[in-house]
C-alpha positions as CSV (number, residue, x, y, z in Angstrom):
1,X,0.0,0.0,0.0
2,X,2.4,2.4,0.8
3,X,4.6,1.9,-2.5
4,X,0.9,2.5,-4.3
5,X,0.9,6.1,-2.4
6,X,4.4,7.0,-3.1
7,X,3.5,5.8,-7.3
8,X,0.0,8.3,-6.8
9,X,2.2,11.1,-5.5
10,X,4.9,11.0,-8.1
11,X,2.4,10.5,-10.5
12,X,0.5,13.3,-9.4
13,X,3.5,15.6,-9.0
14,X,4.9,15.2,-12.8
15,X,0.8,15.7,-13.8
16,X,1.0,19.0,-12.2
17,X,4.2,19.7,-13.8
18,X,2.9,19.2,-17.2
19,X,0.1,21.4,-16.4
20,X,2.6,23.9,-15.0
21,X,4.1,24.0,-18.1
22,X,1.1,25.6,-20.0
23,X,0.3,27.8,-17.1
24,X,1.4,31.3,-18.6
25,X,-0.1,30.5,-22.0
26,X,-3.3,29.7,-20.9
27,X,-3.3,32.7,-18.6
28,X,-1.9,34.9,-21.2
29,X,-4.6,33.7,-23.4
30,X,-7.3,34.0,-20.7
31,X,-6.8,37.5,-20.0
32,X,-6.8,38.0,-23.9
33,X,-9.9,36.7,-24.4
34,X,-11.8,38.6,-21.1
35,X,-10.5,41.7,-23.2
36,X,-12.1,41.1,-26.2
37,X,-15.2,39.5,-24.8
38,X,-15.4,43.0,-22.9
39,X,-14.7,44.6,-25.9
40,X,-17.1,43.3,-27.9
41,X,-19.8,43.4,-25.6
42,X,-19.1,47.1,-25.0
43,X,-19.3,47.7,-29.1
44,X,-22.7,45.4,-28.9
45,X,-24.3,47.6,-26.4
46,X,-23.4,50.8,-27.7
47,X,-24.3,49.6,-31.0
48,X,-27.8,48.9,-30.1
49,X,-28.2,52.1,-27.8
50,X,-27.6,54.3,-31.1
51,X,-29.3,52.1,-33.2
52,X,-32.6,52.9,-30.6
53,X,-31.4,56.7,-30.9
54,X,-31.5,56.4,-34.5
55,X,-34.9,55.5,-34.5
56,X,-36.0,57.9,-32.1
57,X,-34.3,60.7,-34.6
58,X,-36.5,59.2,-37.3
59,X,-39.6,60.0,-35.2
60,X,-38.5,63.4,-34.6
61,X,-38.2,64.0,-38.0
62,X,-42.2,63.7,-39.7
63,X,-43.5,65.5,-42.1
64,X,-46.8,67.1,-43.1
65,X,-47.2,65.1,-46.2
66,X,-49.6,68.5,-46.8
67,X,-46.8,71.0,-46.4
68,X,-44.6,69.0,-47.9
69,X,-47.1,69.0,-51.3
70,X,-46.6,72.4,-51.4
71,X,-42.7,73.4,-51.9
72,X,-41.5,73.8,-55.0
73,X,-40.3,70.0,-56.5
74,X,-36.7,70.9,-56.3
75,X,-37.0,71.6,-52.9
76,X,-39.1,68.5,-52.4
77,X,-36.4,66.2,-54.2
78,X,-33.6,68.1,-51.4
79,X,-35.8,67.1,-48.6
80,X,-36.5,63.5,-50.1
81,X,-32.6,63.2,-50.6
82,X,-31.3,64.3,-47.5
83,X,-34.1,61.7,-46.1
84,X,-32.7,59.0,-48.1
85,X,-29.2,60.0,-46.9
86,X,-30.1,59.5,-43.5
87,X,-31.8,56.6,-43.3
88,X,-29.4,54.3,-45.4
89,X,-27.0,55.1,-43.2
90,X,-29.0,54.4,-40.0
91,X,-29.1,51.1,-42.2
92,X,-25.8,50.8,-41.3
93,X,-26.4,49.6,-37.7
94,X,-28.7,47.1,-38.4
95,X,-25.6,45.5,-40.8
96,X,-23.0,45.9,-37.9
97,X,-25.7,44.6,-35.3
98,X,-25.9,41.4,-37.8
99,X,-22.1,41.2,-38.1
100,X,-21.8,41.0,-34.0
101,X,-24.3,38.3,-34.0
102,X,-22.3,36.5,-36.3
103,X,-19.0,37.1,-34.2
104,X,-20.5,36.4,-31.5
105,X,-21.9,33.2,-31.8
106,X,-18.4,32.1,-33.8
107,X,-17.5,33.7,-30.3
108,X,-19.1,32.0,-28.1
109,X,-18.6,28.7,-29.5
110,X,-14.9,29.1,-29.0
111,X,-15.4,30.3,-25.4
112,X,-15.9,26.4,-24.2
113,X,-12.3,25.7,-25.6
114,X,-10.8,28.5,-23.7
115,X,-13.1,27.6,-20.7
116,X,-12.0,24.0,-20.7
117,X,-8.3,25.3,-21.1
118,X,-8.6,27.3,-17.6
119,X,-10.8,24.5,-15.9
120,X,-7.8,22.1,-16.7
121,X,-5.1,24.2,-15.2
122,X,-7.2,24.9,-12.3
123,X,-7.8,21.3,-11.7
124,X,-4.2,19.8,-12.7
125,X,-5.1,17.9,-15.7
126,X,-4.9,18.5,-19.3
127,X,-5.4,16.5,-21.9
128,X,-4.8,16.4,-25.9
129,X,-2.2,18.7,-27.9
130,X,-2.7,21.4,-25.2
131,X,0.2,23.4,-27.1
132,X,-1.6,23.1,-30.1
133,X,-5.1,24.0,-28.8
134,X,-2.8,27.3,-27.3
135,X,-1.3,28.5,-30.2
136,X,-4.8,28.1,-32.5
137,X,-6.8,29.8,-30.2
138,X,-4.3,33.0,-29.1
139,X,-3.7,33.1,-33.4
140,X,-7.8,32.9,-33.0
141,X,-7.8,36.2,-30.4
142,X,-5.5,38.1,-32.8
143,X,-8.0,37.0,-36.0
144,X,-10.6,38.4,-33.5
145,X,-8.9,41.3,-32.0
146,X,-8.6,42.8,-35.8
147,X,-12.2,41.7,-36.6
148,X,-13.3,44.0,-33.5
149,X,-11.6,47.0,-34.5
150,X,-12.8,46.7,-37.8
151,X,-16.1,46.7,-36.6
152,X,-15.4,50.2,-34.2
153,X,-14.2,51.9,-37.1
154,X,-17.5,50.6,-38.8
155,X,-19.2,51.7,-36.0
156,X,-17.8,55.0,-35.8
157,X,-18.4,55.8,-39.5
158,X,-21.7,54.5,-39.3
159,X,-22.4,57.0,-36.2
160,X,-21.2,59.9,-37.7
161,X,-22.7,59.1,-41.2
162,X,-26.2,59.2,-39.1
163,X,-25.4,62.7,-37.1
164,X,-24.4,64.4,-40.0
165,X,-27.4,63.0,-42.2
166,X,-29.5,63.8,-39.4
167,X,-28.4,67.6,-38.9
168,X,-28.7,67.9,-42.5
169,X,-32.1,66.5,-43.0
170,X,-33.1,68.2,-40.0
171,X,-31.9,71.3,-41.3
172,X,-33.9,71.0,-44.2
173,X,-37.0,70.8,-42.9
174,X,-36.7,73.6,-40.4
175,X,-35.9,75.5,-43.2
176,X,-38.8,74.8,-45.1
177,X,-41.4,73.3,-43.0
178,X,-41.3,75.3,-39.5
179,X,-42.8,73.9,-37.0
180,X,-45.5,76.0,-35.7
């Protein structure tokens, strides 16, 4: 019995050398991955907040189909332009919106590999081509971490395509059609 300890101890001290081994890439790759989950969720929720504002700016903004009748048709094709303007671009959150759901769900489904990576060095054992599963998932973050601020520069065009549409369509029609 006691030679069967002594075999379980040894045994279980070169097990938790092999998992110490992978112990600063998985942590490196861990603290990677809470960053661009943050990130991402951040761009998500501030994606859908202006995508609400948008909408509300498209409320503001009726108009008096009966005023509207009667400006002068060049005026009436300005108005019906800078409308246009605006909302394709508002479009443009509902395309980024669709483009996070993608990521995220290509997201998520990566999560459990990184999550089984972190339970394993938390509970000694690790099993498989750890390296391996190390190296495609950080070259996976860095795929990601470009994909994200691709999608911020996105989001910031699309933001400021929509405030300048707005203030320009908005311009128009207090211009033309006052509010009285």
């Amino acid at each position: 019995m006691k030679k069967v300890s002594i075999f379980l101890l040894f045994v279980s001290l070169i097990a938790c050398k092999n998992v110490e081994q992978y112990r600063a890439g998985i942590e490196e790759l861990g603290a990677k991955w809470d960053a661009a989950t943050a990130s991402v969720t951040e761009l998500t929720g501030m994606a859908e907040a202006e995508n609400k504002t948008f909408a509300t700016m498209t409320d503001s903004l009726m108009v008096d189909s009966m005023a509207f009748a009667k400006l002068a048709p060049a005026v009436q094709t300005q108005i019906t332009d800078a409308k246009a303007t605006f909302t394709n671009a508002g479009a443009g959150y509902a395309s980024l919106l669709s483009d996070l759901s993608t990521f995220s769900t290509e997201w998520s489904a990566k999560a459990a590999e990184v999550t089984a990576l972190k339970d394993g060095l938390a509970g000694g054992k690790l099993d498989g081509d750890v390296a391996g599963k190390i190296a495609e998932l950080t070259n996976y973050v860095s795929e990601a971490e470009s994909k994200i601020a691709t999608l911020k520069e996105t989001f910031k065009n699309v933001k400021e395509s929509v405030t300048n549409g707005y203030v320009n369509y908005k311009n128009l029609l207090d211009q033309y059609l006052p509010k009285k």
